[in-house]
C-alpha positions in Angstrom: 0.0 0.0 0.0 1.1 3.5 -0.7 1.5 5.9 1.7 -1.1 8.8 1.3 0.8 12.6 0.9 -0.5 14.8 2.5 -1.6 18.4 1.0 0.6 21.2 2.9 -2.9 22.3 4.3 -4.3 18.8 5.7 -0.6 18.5 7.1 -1.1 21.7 8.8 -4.9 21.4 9.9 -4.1 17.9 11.4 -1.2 19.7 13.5 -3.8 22.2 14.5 -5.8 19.1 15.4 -3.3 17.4 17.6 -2.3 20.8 19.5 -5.8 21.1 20.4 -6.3 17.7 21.7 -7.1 18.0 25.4 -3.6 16.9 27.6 -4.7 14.7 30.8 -4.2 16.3 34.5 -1.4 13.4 35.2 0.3 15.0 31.7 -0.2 18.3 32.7 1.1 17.6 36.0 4.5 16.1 34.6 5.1 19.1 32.6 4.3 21.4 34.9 7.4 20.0 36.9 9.9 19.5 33.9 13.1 21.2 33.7 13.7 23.6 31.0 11.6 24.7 27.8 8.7 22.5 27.5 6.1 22.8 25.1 2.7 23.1 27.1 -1.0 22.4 25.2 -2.6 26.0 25.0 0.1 28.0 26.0 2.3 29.9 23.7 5.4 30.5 25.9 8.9 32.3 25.1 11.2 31.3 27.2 13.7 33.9 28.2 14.7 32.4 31.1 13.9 28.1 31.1 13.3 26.4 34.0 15.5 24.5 36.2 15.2 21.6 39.0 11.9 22.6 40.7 13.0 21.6 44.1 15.6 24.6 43.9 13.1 27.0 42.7 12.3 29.5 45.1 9.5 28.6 48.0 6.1 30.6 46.0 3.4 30.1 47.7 1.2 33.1 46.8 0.9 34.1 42.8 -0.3 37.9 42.4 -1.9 38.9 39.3 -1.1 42.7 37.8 -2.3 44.5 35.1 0.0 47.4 33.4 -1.7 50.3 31.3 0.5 49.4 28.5 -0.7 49.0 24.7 -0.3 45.7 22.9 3.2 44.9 22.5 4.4 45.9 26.1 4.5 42.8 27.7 7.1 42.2 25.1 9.0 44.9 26.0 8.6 44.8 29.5 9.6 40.7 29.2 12.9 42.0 27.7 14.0 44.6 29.9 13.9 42.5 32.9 15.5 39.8 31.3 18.2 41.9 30.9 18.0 43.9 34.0 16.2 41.1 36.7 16.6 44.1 39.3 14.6 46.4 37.7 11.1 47.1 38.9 8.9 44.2 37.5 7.3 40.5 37.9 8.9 36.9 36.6 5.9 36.4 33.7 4.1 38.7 31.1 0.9 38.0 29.4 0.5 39.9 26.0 -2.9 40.6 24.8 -2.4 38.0 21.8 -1.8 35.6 24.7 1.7 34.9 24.5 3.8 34.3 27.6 7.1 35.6 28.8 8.9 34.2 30.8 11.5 37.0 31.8 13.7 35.9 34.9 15.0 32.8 36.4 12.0 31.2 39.2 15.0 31.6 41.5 14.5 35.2 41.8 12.2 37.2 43.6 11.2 40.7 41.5 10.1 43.7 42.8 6.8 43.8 42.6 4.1 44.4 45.0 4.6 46.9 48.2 4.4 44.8 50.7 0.3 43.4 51.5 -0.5 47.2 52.6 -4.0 46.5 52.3 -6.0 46.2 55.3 -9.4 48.0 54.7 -11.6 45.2 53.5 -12.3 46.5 50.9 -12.4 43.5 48.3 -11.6 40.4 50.4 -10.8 40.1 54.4 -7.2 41.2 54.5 -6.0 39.7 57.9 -4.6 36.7 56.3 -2.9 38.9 54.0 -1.8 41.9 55.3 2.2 42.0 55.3 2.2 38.4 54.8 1.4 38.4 50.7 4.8 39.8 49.4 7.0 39.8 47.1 9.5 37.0 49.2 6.8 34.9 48.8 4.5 35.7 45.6 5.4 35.2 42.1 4.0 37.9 39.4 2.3 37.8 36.4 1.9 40.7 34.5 -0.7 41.2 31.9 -0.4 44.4 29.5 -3.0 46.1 27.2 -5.3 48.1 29.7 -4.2 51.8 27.6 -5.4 53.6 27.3 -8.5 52.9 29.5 -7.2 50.8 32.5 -11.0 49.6 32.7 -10.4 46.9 29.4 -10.2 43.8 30.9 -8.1 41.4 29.8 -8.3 40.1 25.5 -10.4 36.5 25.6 -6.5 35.4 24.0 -5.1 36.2 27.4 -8.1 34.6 29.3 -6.8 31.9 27.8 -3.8 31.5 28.7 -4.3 32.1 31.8 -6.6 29.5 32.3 -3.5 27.1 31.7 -0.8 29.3 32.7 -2.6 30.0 36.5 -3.2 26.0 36.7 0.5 25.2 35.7 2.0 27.5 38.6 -0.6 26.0 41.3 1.2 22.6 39.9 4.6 23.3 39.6 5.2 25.5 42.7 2.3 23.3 45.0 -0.2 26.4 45.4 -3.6 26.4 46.4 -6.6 28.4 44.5 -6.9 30.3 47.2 -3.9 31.9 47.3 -4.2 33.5 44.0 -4.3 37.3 44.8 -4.9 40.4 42.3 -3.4 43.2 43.1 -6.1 45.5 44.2 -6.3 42.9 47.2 -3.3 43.0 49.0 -2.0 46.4 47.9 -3.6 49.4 47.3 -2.5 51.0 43.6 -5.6 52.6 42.2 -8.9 53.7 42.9 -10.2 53.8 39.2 -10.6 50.0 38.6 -9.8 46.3 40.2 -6.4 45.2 39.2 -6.2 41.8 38.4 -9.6 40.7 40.3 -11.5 39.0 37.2 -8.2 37.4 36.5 -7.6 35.8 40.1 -11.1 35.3 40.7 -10.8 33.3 37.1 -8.0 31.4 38.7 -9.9 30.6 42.0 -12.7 29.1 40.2 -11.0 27.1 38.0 -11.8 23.0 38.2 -8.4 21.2 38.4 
């Protein structure tokens, strides 16, 4: 029997077929806790700085979820500059509004983001557990550009996305529960004209494992 050639556009539709396929929670699990630049289903991730032994990552056990008013394209941008300056003010991931992922520092590394769980005025969610104890020692950011030039756009349905996977793979790889997925409007007071990051964590929260 001959084997059948494929047209260039069935090749490519059944790649598109097989990327889509659903990956199991024992599969997801695995690659959550891989070591370097692996390919996850549904996530589109550039890896500017791959991942090493998980057991010498640093101890995350909070994730914090910003939004930046920067147009489309800034996450990019942003990624890059604290890849090359990791001290600079700024989170470990970035979300752009096509959905791609950055990955900008080593998960070594803690970055400066956050002020320190300032927020105790209940205003969103009872703040005792986190007041001064959500920071940036023990949270690791994810940034998510696109809110300019109205910081009341929520987040592209590309980026929902992603962070459907994304949020699931950090709870996996670092051992974090739902519930300590913060935005941060919660823990640290920033600005009075919208929510930062709540649909986003609250997403993240809700989110069937």
């Amino acid at each position: 029997m001959k084997p059948i050639a494929l047209s260039v556009r069935a090749a490519l539709a059944l790649l598109v077929l097989l990327v889509s396929l659903p990956v199991s929670a024992e599969d997801l699990a695995a690659l959550a806790r891989a070591s370097g630049t692996p390919d996850i289903p549904g996530l589109r991730m550039v890896w500017l700085a791959p991942w090493g032994d998980v057991t010498k990552a640093h101890p995350w056990t909070n994730i914090i979820v910003h939004q930046t008013e920067g147009p489309a394209g800034s996450a990019r941008a942003g990624a890059l500059a604290q890849a090359k300056n990791p001290k600079r003010r700024g989170v470990t991931l970035w979300v752009e509004t096509d959905g791609t992922v950055y990955w900008a520092v080593p998960e070594t590394m803690v970055t400066l983001h956050g002020d320190g769980a300032n927020r105790n005025d209940n205003r969103y969610i009872d703040n005792a557990p986190t007041y001064r104890k959500v920071v940036r020692d023990n949270s690791i950011g994810v940034e998510f550009a696109g809110n300019y030039p109205d910081v009341t756009t929520p987040a592209t349905a590309a980026q929902v996305a992603a962070w459907r996977v994304l949020s699931k793979v950090l709870r996996l790889r670092y051992g974090i529960a739902r519930e300590r997925v913060y935005a941060h409007n919660w823990i640290d007071y920033k600005d009075a004209r919208y929510c930062e990051g709540c649909a986003l964590a609250e997403l993240a929260r809700a989110a069937a494992d």
